[in-house]
Each structure stands twice: as C-alpha cells, then as structure tokens.
N, C-alpha and C positions, 0 to 999 in steps of 0.2 A: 504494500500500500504506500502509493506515494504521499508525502507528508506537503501539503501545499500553503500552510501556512508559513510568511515569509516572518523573518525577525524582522522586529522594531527598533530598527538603529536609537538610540537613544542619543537625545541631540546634547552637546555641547553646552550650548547655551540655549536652555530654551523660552518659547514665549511664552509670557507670563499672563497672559491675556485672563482673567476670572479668577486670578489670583488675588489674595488683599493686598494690600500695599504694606510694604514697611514702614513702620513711623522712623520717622526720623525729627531732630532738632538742629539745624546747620543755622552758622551766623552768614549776613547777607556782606555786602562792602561797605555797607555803616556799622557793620559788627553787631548788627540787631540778631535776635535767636529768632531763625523762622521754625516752625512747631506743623509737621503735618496736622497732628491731633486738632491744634487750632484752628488752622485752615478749613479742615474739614466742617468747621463749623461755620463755616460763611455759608454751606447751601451751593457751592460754585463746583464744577472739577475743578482738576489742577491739572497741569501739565508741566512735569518734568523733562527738560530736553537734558541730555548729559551730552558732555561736550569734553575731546581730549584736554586742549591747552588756551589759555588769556591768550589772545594776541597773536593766534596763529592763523592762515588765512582762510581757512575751511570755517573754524572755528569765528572766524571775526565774520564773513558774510554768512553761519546762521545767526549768528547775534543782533546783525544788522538785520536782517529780515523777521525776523521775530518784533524787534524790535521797532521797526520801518509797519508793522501791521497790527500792532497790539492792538488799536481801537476795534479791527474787524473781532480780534480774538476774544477782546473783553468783553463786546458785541454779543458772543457763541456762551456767553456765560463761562469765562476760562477765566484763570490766576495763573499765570506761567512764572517759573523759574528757569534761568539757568543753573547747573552744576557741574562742577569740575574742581579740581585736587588743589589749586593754588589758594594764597591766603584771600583774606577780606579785602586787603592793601591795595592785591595784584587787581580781584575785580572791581575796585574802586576806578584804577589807572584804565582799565580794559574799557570802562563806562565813560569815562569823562573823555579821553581820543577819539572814540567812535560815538558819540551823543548817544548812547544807547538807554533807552527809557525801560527797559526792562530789569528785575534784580537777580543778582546772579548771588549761586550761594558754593559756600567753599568748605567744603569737604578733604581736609588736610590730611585726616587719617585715611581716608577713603575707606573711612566703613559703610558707611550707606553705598558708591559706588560699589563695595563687595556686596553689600544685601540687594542691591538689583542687578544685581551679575553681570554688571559693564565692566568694571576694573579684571582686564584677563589678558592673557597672553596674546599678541599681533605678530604681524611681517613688517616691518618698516625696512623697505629697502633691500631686504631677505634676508633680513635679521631680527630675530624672537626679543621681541622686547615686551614688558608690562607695560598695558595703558589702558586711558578709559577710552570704550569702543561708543561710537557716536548715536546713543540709542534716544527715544521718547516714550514718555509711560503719560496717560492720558487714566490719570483716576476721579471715581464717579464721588464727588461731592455728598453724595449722599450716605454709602454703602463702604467709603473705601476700598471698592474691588478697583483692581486697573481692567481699562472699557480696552484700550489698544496698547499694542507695546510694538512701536517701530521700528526695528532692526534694521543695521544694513542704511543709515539714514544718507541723501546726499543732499547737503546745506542748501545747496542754489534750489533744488525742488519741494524741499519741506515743508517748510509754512503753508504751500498749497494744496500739497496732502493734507496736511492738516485742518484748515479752513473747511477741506472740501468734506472731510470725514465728519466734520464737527455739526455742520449745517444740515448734514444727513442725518448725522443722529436727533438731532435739535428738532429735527420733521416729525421723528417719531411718535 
C-alpha cells in the first residue's frame, strides 16, 4: 500500500496570522514607554512594521511612506509603529532628517523582535549574518489576535498593500 500522505515541511518562520500578539513595553524616540496592553485599549488595530536599520535606504523609504500616508492609515482606524534594535537617540535622529510623523520604537535587546520571530539569521551579500527580517503584524484592537503578518515585505510597495488590505477589511 502506497502511503500518499506527503510531510508537512514545517516552516522556519512561520505566519502568525490568528495568533495573539505578544505584549510588549518599548520606549518610543522621546523615550516615552509604548505599552501594547495600553494600546489595545484605544479600540484601534495596531500595526507593527519591523524594520532592519535607522537610516538605511530600504528602511528610510518604508518610513517615509508610512509616514508620507499616515492620514489614509489613521483614516482605516490604525496606530502604527515602527521597530527596530537601535536606541530612542538613533530614532529620534532617523525622524527629524526625514520629517517622519510616524513613532518608531526601539527595541535594544531585541526581545520583542525574538517574540515575533523577525530577529533570525539572513544572506547579506552571502554571508549569514543576525538581523531583523522586514516583516508587518496588523493586530485587531479589539481581541489582540494579529489579522495579517506580512513577510517577505518590499518598502517601495507596502503601504499599498497595506491600505488596500485595511479598506477590505474595514468593508466587512
């Protein structure tokens, strides 16, 4: 008897889509404590974009375009952050160069980047190096589950994904 049931590669990293979210408490680039738990109580999702590095070019045009559109996103009933490993300082410096009206939060231990399984081993250049991998976690304001987890993100098309996801859901 042939046996046709295939294995389930078990992914990597996988999506976390109906998963709850991790709490976390990160300071912002005015060194304020942001508080999911708190958040959560505005009634709004959230949106988490994680982002490798301040100031790097990938990283600086999703910033800007997040940024460049917050009115539609706040629009869609969203609170967006950025996150990434560097200090309050860095994202203070990263906002005032690029007029970025968005708040970015910094996660130096990168323990929340380990609790959503961005911070993992890359190729840069063909070389294995630890970073944080450029994901988005879209959680429900109400329930704290995450609605979408966007892997695999590329800066220049995100915001539009996202917008577009947001307005669908918004229909329902």
């Amino acid at each position: 008897m042939v046996n046709n049931v295939k294995k389930i590669k078990k992914e990597k990293y996988p999506n976390l889509e109906g998963k709850k979210a991790k709490l976390f408490c990160l300071p912002n680039q005015k060194e304020e404590k942001i508080c999911l738990k708190d958040l959560l109580k505005q009634g709004k999702n959230i949106l988490l974009f994680f982002y490798p590095k301040d100031m790097t070019s990938g990283c600086t045009a999703e910033a800007i375009s997040f940024s460049n559109n917050l009115r539609k996103l706040k629009n869609q009933n969203l609170i967006i952050y950025g996150v990434s490993k560097l200090d309050a300082k860095s994202k203070q410096k990263f906002i005032d160069k690029n007029n970025l009206k968005i708040d970015l939060l910094a996660d130096e231990d990168l323990k929340i980047c380990d609790k959503y399984g961005v911070w993992r081993e890359k190729n840069m250049y063909g070389k294995k190096v630890m970073g944080i991998a450029r994901e988005t976690f879209l959680i429900d304001g109400e329930n704290g589950k995450i609605i979408k987890h966007w892997q695999k993100v590329k800066p220049a098309e995100h915001v539009e994904e996202v917008l577009a996801f947001v307005k669908e859901l918004n229909k329902k």
